[in-house]
C-alpha positions as a LaTeX table, in Angstrom:
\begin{tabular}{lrrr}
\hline
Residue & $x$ (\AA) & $y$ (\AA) & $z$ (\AA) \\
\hline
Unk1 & $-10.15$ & 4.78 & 75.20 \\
Unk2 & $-12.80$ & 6.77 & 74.01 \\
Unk3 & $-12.92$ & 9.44 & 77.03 \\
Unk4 & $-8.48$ & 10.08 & 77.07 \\
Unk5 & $-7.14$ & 13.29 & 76.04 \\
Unk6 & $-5.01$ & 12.05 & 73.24 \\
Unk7 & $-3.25$ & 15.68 & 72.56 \\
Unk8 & $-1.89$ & 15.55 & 76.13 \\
Unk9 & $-0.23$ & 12.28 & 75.23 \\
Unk10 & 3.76 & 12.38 & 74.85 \\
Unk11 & 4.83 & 9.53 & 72.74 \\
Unk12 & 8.33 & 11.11 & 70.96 \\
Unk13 & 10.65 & 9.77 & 73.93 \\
Unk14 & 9.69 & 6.14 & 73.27 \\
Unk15 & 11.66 & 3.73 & 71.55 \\
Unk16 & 9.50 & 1.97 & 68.97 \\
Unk17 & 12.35 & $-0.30$ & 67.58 \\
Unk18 & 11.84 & $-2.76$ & 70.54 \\
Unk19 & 8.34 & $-3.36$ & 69.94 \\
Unk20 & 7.90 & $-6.73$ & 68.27 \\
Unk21 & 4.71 & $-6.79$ & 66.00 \\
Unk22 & 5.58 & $-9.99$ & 63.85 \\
Unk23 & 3.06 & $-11.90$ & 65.97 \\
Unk24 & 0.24 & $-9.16$ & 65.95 \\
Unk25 & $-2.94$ & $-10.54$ & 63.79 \\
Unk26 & $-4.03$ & $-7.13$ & 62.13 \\
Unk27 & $-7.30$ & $-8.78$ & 61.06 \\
Unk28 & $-8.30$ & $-8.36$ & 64.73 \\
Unk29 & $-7.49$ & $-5.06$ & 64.52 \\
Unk30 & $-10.30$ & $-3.75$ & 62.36 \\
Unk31 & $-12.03$ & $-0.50$ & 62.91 \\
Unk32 & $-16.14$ & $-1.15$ & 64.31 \\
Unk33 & $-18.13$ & $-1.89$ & 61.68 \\
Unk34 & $-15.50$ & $-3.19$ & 59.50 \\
Unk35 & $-15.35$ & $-6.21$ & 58.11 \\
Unk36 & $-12.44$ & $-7.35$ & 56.72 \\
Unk37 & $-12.81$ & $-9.50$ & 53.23 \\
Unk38 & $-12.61$ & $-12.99$ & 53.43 \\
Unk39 & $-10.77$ & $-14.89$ & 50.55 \\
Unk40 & $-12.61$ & $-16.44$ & 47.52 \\
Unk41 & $-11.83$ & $-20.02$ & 46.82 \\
Unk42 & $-9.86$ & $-20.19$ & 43.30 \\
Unk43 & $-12.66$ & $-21.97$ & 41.84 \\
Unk44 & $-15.07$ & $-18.97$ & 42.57 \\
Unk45 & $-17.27$ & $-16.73$ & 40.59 \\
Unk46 & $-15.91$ & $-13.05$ & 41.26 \\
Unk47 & $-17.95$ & $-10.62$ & 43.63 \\
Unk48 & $-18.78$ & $-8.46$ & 40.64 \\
Unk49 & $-19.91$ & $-10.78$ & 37.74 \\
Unk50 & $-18.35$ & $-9.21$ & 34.55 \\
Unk51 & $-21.35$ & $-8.11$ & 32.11 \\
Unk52 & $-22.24$ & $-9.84$ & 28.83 \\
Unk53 & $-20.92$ & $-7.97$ & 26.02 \\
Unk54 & $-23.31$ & $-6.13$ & 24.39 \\
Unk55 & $-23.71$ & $-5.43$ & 19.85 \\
Unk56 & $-22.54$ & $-1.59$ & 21.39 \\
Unk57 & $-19.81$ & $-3.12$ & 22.42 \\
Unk58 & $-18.70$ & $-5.44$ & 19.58 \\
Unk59 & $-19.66$ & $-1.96$ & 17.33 \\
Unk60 & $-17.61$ & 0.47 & 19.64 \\
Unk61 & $-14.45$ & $-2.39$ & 18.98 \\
Unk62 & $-14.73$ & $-3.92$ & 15.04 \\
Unk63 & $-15.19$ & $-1.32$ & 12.22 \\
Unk64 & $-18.24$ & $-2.63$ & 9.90 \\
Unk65 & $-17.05$ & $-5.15$ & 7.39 \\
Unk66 & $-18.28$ & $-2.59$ & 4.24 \\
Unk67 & $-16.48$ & 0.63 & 5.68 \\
Unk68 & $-12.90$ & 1.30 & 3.74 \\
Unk69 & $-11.43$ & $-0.44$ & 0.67 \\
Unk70 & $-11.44$ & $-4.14$ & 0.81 \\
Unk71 & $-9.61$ & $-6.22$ & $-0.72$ \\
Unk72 & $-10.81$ & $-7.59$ & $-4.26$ \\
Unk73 & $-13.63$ & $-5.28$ & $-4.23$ \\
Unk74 & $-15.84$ & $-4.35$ & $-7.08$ \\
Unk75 & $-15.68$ & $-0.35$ & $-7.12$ \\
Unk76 & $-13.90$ & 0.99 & $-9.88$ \\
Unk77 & $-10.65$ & 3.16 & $-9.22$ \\
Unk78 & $-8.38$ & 5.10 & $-11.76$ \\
Unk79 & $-4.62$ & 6.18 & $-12.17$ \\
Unk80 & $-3.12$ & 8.85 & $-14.36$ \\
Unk81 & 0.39 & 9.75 & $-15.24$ \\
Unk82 & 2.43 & 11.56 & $-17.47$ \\
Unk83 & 5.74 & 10.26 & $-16.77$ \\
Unk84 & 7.09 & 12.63 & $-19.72$ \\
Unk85 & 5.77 & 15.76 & $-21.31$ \\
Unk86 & 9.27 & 17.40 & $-23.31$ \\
Unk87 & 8.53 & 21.02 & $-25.21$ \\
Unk88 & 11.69 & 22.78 & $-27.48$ \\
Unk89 & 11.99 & 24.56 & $-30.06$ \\
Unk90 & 9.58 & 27.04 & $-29.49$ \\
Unk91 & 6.56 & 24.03 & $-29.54$ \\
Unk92 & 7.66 & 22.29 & $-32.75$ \\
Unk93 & 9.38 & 19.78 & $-31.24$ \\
Unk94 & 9.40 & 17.27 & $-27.94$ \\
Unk95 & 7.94 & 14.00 & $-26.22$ \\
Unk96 & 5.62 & 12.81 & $-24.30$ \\
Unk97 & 5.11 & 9.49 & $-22.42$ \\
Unk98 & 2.40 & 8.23 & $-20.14$ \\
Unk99 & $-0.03$ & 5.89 & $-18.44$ \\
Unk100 & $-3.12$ & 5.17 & $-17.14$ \\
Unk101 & $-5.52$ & 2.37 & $-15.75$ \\
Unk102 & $-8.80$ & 2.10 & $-14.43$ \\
Unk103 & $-10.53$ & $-0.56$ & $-12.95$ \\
Unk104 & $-10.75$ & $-2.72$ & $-9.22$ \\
Unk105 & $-8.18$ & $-4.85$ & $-7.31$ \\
Unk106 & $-7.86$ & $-7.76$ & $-9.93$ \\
Unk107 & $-9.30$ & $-6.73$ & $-13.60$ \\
Unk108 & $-8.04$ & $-3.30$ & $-15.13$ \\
Unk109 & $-7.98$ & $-1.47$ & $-18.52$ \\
Unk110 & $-4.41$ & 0.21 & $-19.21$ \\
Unk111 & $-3.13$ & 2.77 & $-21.51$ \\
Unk112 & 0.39 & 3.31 & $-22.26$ \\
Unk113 & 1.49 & 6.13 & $-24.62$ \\
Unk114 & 4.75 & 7.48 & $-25.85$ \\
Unk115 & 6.21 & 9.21 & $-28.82$ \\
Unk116 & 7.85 & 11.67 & $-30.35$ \\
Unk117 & 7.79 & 15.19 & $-32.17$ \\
Unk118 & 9.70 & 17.01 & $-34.89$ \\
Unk119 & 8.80 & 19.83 & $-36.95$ \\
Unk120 & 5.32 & 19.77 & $-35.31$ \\
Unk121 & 4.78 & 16.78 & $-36.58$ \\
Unk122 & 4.48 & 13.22 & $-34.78$ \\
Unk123 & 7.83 & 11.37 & $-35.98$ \\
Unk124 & 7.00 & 8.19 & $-34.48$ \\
Unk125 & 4.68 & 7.11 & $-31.53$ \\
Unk126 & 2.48 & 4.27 & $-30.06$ \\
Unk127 & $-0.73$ & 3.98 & $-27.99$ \\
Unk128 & $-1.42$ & 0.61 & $-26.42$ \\
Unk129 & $-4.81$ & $-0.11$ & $-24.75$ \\
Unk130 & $-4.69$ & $-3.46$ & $-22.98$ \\
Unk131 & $-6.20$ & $-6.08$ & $-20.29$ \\
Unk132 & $-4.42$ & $-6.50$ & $-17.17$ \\
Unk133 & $-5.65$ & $-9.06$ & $-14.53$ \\
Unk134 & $-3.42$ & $-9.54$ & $-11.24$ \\
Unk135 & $-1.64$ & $-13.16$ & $-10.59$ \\
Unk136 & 0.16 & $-12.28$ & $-7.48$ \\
Unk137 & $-0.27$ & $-8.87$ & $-5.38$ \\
Unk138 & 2.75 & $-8.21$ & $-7.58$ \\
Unk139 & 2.39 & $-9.02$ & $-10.94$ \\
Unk140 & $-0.68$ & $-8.69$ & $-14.00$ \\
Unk141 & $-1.05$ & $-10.30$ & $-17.47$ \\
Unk142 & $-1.65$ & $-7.86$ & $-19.83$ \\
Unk143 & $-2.63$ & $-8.59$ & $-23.23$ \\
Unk144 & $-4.48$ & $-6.43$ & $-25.77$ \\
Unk145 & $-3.52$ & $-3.88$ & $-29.11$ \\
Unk146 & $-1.05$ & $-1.45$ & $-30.17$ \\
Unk147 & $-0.97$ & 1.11 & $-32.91$ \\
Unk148 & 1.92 & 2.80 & $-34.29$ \\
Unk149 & 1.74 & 6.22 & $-35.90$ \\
Unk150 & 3.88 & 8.48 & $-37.78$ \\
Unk151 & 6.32 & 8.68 & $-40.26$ \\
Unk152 & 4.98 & 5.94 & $-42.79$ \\
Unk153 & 2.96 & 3.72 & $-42.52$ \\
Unk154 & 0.72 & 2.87 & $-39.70$ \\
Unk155 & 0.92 & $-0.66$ & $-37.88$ \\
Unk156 & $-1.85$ & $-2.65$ & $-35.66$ \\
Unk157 & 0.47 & $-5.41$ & $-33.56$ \\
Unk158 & $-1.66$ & $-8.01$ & $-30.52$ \\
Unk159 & 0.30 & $-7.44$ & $-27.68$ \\
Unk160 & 0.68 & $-9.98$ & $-24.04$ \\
Unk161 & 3.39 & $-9.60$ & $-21.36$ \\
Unk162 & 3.66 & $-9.32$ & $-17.96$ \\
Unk163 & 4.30 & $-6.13$ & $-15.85$ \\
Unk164 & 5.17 & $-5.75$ & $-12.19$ \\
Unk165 & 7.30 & $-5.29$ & $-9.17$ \\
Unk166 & 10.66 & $-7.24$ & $-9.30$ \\
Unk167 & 13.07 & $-8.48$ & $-6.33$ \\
Unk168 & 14.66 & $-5.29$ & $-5.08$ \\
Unk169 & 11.90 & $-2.39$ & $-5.85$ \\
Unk170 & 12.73 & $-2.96$ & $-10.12$ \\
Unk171 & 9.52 & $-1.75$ & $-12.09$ \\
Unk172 & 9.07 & $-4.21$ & $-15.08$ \\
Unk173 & 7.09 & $-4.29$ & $-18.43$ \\
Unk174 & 8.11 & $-6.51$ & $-20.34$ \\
Unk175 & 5.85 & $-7.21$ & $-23.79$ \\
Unk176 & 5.66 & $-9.51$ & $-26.96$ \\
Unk177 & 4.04 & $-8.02$ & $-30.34$ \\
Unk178 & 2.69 & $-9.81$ & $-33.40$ \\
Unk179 & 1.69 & $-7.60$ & $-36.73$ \\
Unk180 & 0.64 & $-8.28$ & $-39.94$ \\
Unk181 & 2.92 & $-10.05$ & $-42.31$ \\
Unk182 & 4.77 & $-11.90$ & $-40.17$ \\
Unk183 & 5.97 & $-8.88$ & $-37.95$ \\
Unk184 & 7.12 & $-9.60$ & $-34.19$ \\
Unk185 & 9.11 & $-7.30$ & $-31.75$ \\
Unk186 & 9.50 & $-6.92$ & $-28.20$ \\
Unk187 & 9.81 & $-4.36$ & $-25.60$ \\
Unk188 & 11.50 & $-5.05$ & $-22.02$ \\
Unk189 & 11.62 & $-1.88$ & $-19.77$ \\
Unk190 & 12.63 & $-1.35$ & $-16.33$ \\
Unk191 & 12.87 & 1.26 & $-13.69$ \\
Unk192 & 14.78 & 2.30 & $-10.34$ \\
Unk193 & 13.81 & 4.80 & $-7.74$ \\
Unk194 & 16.69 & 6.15 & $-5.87$ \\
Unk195 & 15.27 & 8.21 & $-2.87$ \\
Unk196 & 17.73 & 10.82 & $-2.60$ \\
Unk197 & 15.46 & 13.01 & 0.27 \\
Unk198 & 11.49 & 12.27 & 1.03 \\
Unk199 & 11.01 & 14.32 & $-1.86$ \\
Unk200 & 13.85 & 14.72 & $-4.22$ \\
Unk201 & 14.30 & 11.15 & $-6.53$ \\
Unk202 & 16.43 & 10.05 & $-8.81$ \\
Unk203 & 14.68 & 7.44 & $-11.49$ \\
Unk204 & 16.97 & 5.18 & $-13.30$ \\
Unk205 & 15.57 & 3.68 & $-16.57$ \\
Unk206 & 16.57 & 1.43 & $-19.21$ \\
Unk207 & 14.60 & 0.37 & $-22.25$ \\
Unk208 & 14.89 & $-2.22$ & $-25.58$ \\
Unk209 & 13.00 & $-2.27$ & $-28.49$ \\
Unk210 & 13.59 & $-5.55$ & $-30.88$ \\
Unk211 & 12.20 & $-6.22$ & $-33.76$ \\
Unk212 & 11.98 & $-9.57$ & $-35.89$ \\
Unk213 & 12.33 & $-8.18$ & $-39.28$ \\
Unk214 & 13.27 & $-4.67$ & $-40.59$ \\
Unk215 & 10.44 & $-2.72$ & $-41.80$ \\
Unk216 & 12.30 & $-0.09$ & $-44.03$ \\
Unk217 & 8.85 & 1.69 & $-44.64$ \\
Unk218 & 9.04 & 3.11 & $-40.59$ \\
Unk219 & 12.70 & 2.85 & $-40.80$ \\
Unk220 & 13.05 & 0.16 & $-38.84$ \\
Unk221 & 16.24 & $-2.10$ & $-39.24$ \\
\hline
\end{tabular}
């Protein structure tokens, strides 16, 4: 049909719904030069053999084990806070209360701090500087020493507790003393963060301080 006129050809008044084309094989109808695919058994290699993967390839897909912060590493790492820093009476009096640890994943040195301030002078306070190792991606052991200052005399006390995150979000310290003379106390402390906006939160806190025997000397009962 390659020498017809196929412009001239008026094909709109025919009525294509009564030819049948069920029975056609359209295989047989390829263009010249075309070959038409022929099916791969299912136990076939594929036409294009997919390529060996390549050390680009396994670089461009894993990030290299040393990149980031691992787990249970060995670089050292450090936290500050100062939880409370309290100023009145033009300087002479106020609070403070803190923390601190540095160290890796599992072994860290801690500081806790707090005390108070009257007349410019330190009325009583504490500085604790102890061992923490984790247990559980929770909890640590802490153990170490605490020192009381001000108003009489000072005390040296071993401390060991256990400090953490509780069921429900609850911060815990809780921690046993022994001093000299047959001293002991305790002091259990826990906190709640209530987020009242991303940024705006409201800290709930309670805190006990018992003591074995009075110690009238620091006014202890």
């Amino acid at each position: 049909m390659s020498g017809m006129d196929h412009s001239t050809m008026d094909m709109s008044g025919m009525d294509h719904s009564g030819m049948d084309m069920s029975g056609m094989d359209h295989r047989a109808m390829a263009m010249p030069g075309m070959q038409a695919p022929a099916d791969l058994p299912a136990d076939a290699a594929p036409r294009t053999p997919i390529p060996a993967v390549t050390e680009a390839d396994r670089a461009a897909a894993f990030m290299p084990l040393g990149a980031g912060h691992p787990a249970h590493d060995k670089r050292s790492n450090s936290f500050w806070l100062v939880d409370r820093l309290e100023v009145a009476d033009t300087a002479k009096s106020g609070g403070w209360e803190g923390l601190a640890w540095i160290g890796g994943d599992v072994h860290r040195t801690w500081l806790r701090t707090e005390g108070d301030v009257e007349d410019g002078r330190v009325e009583q306070g504490n500085l604790e500087v102890l061992y923490g190792r984790s247990v559980t991606p929770w909890w640590d052991l802490v153990a170490g020493v605490r020192q009381d200052v001000g108003e009489g005399p000072d005390r040296t006390w071993a401390a060991f507790g256990v400090q953490g995150l509780a069921p429900y979000k609850f911060e815990v310290e809780a921690t046993a003393y022994i001093g000299g003379s047959g001293r002991t106390a305790a002091t259990l402390e826990a906190e709640y963060d209530t987020l009242l906006t991303n940024r705006l939160i409201l800290q709930w806190q309670g805190e006990a301080n018992l003591y074995g025997k009075s110690d009238p000397a620091r006014g202890l009962g």
